[in-house]
Each structure stands twice: as structure tokens, then as C-alpha cells.
C-alpha positions in Angstrom: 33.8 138.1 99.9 34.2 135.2 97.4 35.7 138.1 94.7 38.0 139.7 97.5 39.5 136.3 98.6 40.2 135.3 94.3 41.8 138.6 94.1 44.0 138.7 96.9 45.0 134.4 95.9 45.5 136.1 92.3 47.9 138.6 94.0 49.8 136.9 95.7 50.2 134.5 92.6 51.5 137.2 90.4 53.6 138.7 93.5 55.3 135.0 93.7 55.8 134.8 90.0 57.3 138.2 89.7 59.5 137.4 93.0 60.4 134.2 91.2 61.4 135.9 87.9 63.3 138.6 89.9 65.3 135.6 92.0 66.3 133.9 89.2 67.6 137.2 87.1 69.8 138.3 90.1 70.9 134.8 91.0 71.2 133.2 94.8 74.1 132.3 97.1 75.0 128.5 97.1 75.3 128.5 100.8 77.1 125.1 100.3 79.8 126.5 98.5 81.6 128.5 101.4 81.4 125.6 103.8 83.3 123.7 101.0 86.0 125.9 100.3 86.9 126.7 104.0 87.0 123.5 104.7 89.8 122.4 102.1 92.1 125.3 102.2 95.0 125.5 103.6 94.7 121.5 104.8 97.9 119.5 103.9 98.0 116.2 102.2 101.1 114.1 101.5 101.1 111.2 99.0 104.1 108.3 99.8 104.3 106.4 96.7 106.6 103.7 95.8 108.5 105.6 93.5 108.2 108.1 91.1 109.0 108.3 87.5 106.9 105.9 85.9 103.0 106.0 84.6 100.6 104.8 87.9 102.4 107.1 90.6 102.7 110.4 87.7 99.1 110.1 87.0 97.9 110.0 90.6 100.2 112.8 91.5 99.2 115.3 88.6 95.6 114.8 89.3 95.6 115.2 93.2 98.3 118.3 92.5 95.4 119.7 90.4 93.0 119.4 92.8 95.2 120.9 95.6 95.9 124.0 94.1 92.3 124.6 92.9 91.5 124.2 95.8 94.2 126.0 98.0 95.1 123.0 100.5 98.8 121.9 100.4 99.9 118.9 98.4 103.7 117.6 98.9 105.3 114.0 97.6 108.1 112.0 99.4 109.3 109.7 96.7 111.3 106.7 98.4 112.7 105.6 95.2 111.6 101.9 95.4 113.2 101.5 98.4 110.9 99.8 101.4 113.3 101.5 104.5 113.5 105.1 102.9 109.4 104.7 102.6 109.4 103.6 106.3 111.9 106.1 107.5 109.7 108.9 104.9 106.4 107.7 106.8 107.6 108.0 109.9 108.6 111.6 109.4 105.4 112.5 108.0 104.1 111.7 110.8 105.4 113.4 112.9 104.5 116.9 111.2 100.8 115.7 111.2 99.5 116.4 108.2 95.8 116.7 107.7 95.9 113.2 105.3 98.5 110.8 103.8 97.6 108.7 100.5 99.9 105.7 100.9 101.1 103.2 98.0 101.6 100.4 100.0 104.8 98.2 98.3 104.2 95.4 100.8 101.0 94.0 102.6 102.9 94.2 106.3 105.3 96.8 106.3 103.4 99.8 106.7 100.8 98.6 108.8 101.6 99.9 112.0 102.9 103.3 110.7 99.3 103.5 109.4 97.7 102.7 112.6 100.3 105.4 114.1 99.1 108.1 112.0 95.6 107.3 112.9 96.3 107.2 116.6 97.7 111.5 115.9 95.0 112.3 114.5 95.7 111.4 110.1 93.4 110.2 107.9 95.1 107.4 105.6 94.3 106.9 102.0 96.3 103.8 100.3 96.2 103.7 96.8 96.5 100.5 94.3 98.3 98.4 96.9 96.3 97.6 100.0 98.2 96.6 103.7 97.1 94.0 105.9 95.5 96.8 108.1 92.4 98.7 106.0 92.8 102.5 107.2 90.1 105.5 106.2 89.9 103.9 102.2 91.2 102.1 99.4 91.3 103.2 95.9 92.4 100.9 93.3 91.8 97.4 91.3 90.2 94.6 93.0 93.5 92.5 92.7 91.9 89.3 93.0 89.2 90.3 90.0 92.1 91.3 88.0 93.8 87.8 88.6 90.5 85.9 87.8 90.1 87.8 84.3 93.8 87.3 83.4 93.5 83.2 83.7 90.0 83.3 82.2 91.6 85.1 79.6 94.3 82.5 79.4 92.2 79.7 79.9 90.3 80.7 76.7 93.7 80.6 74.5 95.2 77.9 76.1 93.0 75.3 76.3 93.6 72.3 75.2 89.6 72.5 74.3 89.9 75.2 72.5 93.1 73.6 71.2 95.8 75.1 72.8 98.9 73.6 74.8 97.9 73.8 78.4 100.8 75.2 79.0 101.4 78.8 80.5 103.9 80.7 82.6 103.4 83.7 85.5 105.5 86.2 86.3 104.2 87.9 89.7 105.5 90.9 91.1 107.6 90.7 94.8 105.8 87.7 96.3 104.8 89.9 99.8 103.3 92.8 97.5 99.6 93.1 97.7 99.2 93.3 93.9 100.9 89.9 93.7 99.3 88.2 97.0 96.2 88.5 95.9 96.4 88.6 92.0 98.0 85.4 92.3 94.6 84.2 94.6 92.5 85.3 91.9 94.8 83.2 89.2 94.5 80.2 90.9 90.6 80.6 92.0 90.5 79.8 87.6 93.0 77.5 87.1 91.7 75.2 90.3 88.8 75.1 88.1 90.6 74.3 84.7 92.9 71.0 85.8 94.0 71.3 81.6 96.1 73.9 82.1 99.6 73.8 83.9 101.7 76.4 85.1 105.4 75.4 83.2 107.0 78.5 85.3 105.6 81.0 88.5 108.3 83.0 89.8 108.5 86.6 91.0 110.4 89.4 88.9 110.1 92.1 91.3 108.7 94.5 89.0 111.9 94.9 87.2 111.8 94.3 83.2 114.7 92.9 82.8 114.3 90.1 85.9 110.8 89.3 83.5 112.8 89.2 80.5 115.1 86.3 81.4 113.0 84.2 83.2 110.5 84.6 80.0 113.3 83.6 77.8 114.2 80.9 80.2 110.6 79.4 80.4 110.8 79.6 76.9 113.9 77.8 76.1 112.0 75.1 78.2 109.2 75.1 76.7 108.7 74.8 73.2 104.8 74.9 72.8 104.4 77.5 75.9 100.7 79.4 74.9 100.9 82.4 77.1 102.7 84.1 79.7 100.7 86.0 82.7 102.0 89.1 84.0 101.5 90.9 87.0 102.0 94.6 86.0 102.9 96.1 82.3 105.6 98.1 83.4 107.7 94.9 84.3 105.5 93.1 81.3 107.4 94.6 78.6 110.5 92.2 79.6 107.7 89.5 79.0 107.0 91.2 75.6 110.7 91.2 74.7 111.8 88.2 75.3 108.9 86.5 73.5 109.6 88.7 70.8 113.5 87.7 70.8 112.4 84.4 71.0 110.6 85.0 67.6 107.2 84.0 69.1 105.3 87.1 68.6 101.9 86.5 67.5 102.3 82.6 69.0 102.8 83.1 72.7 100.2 85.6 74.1 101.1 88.0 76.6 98.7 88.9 79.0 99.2 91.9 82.1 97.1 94.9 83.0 98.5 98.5 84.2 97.3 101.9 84.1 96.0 102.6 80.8 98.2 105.3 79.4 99.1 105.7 75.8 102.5 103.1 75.9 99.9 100.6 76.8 97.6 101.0 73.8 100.7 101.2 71.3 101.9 98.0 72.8 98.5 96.4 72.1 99.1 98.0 68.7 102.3 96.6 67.9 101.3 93.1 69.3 103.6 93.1 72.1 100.6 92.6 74.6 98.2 90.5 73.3 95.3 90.7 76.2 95.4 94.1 78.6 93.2 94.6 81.4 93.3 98.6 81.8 92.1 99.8 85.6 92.8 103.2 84.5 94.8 105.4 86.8 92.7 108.2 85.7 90.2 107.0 87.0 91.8 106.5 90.2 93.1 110.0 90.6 89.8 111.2 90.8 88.5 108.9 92.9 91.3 109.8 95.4 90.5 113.5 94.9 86.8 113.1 95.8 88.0 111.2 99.0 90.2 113.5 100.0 87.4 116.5 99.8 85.1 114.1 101.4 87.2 113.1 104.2 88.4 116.9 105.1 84.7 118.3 104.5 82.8 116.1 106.5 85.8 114.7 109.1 84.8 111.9 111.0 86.2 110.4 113.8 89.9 109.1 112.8 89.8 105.5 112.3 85.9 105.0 112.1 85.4 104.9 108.1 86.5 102.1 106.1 85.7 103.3 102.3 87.1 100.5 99.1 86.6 102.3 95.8 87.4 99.2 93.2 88.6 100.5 89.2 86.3 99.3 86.8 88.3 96.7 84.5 88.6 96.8 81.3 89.9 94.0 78.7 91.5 95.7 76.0 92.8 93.8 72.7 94.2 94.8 69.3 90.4 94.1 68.3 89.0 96.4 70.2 91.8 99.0 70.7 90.0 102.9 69.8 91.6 106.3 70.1 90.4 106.5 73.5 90.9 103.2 75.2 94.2 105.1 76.8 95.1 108.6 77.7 98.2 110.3 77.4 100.1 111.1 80.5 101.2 114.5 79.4 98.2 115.8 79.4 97.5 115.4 83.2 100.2 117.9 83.4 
């Protein structure tokens, strides 16, 4: 009996092995993989961004786009052109034709709040994107402004000092004072410079986002002050006014100018050329990824409306003419 019980235990060993090698040769259904699919196509997600046309809102678009048609769910933009009503008006219409999600850059922390907690009451999931409102919806991808503000006046703390034997003496240039990537940046400056009673802020006004508003009230603070160490920025894309006038003020290399943005290639040849002298990248890329893995998330697993609250924070990086590489930005153009 002890013989007829090893044999059949030795048959069924080789039987298993052989079923084994035969499984593997011919290869297996994921049954996960039609459950995914099904549940993504032919969805429909809008993305409201401030505007199109420059680095943050591109990259965002051309990675979701990607995702969207490899996917087969619909993906359409309504660009508002910088303009707070058309977004509102543009929000409001989405809306209405119920779309499965909306990804929302928010350009002020109260405006869209209750268009957000209207699209929830239909039935929308809500995404918001590098700007957070006043009113959290399904998640949030994007910097943790307040981080980014802290690292920015550590960073000019460090330079400015008169410790460390600099002036004291900086400048800020916010973004509109009511946009959440200036409310709370500016939180995050002053949680440092509380702490640092050296330093004094010469000039901290808003430029709006616009270059040219950040050029003249650089040049202005500058005219002022003679021994100014460094100028704070809210955003590169309105930085480079900062860079300008510093630069027309034949400071280069003596004032620092110090902003964060997306991390495409502009950014990293501005470092290079010593226009920005301190750059904290979030990388956008980043971000558009993060938003894609949301948005599959959300439509696979599709809780109740309203119930999840999801903050996905970029990973900061400080990035200086010292440590600039080949791959500390990527190129826009090849998202596309």
C-alpha cells in the first residue's frame, strides 16, 4: 500500500508539473484586464484649465490626451483664455452635459467652489489640478504650495542673510493675491521669514502672472534698492520679467532670482544662462500622470460621488546651475 500511495503522490507530481509547463507555454487570461478596459471606454472627461498656450496646462493636456485615446474614453478641453467669467460660464456648461469627470485648474480659491459642489450634486467626479478651491472635491494633484513657499525663503534666507553676509533685503512678486498658488505660497514664505527677523521684505506685491507687470515692479524695487539680494517669485512663467529686469538693471549674477514652475526645457536653459538662480521644479510630468492614474481609478472603481478626498503632492525639486543635468527638465514637444 505504502508503494501504491508514493506512486500515485509521484503521479500527480509529474501530472502538475507537466500541467504547469503546458499553462505557461499557452499563456492565461488576465481576467483583470477586461474589467479595466470596459470600464474606461467610451467615458468622457473634460479638463477646464486656466488657459492654454503655455508649459503647465500643455503638458497636462498631452498626457491625459494620451491616455484617453489609448484607452478609448473621450477627452475634450474648454480653454477660457485666462478669463475667470468665460471659466465660470465654460463650467457651468459642462455641467450640464454631465460628463463622466472634469479636471479643474482652479485660478481662484472661491470662485469655482460651488460649480464644483454642483457637478458633484449630478453625479461628476472633480479633479483640480495645481490650484486647489476652498472646497476639496474627489482629489488634488499638484505642489504642496505652502512646501514650495517654505523652500523658496529658506533658499533666500541662506543667500540673504546678513549671517551669511548678505543684505537682508529681498523682494516678492506673488501671483493674483486670491489665487491659491499665491495664498498659500505666500503662508509658506512667511512661516521662514517669521523665523529669520534679519531679513526684510523691501517690496510684496502681486503681478498677476503677467511678465511684464513682474518686470516693472522688479525694476522699480530695484531702483529703490541698491543692495536688494534676491527677488522671490511665484511662478517662472511670470518670473522671467523678474529675470529681465534684474538683467537690465545689470545685476545678473548679484541679485538672485528664485521661482519654481513646471520643469520643462526653457526652465533648465534659464538656470543655464543665469537668469534663474534657485528653481524649485514640481514637474508637470509628473503631474500628468498622476492625474491619469486618478482618472482610471476613479471611473474603474466609482465610488460614491463626493465620498473620496485623494491629495497627490509633486515631489520638489531645487534645481541650480550646480546641479543642472541633461535630465533635470523635459522637453514639451515630446509629450506630443
Amino acid at each position: 500500500m505504502r508503494k501504491l500511495f508514493k506512486a500515485v503522490a509521484l503521479g500527480a507530481v509529474v501530472a502538475g508539473t507537466v500541467a504547469n509547463i503546458t499553462w505557461s507555454q499557452e499563456g492565461i487570461d488576465d481576467p483583470q484586464r477586461e474589467p479595466f478596459y470596459s470600464s474606461l471606454a467610451d467615458k468622457r472627461v473634460v479638463f477646464l484649465p486656466l488657459s492654454m498656450g503655455f508649459d503647465l496646462t500643455e503638458t497636462w493636456a498631452a498626457i491625459m490626451a494620451k491616455q484617453a485615446e489609448h484607452l478609448g474614453y473621450d477627452f475634450d478641453i474648454r480653454d477660457p483664455n485666462w478669463s475667470t467669467d468665460a471659466g465660470a460660464q465654460a463650467l457651468t456648461q459642462i455641467i450640464t452635459e454631465k460628463p463622466d469627470l472634469i479636471v479643474v485648474h482652479n485660478p481662484d480659491i472661491q470662485v469655482y467652489a460651488r460649480l464644483i459642489q454642483r457637478a458633484q450634486k449630478e453625479g461628476i467626479y472633480v479633479l483640480q489640478v495645481n490650484m486647489r478651491s476652498a472646497y476639496a472635491s474627489e482629489g488634488y494633484v499638484g505642489p504642496d504650495w505652502i512646501e514650495v513657499g517654505e523652500l523658496l525663503a529658506k533658499t533666500a534666507v541662506a543667500k540673504c542673510s546678513p549671517a551669511n553676509g548678505g543684505s537682508g533685503k529681498i523682494a516678492i512678486t506673488q501671483g493674483p493675491l486670491t489665487a491659491p498658488a499665491s495664498a498659500y505660497q505666500i503662508r509658506g514664505v512667511f512661516n521662514i521669514l517669521e523665523q529669520n527677523p534679519d531679513i526684510v521684505v523691501v517690496s510684496n506685491q502681486a503681478a498677476d502672472w503677467d511678465a511684464s507687470k513682474a518686470r516693472a515692479v522688479t525694476a522699480t524695487a530695484l531702483q529703490q534698492n541698491e543692495d536688494l539680494c534676491a527677488v522671490i517669485g511665484f511662478w517662472d512663467g511670470q518670473d522671467i520679467g523678474i529675470a529681465a529686469a534684474v538683467e537690465e538693471a545689470g545685476r545678473q549674477g548679484e541679485v538672485s532670482v528664485i521661482t519654481s514652475g513646471a520643469g520643462t526645457s526653457t526652465a533648465c536653459e534659464n538656470i543655464s544662462a543665469g537668469k534663474f538662480t534657485d528653481y524649485i521644479n514640481y514637474n508637470s510630468k509628473g503631474q500628468g500622470r498622476d492625474l491619469n492614474n486618478l482618472i482610471a481609478e476613479l471611473l474603474q472603481t466609482r465610488p460614491e460621488v463626493g465620498k473620496t478626498k485623494i491629495s497627490l503632492y509633486s515631489p520638489l525639486t531645487l534645481t541650480t546651475a550646480e546641479n543642472l543635468k541633461p535630465d533635470s527638465c523635459y522637453r514639451l514637444d515630446d509629450l506630443k
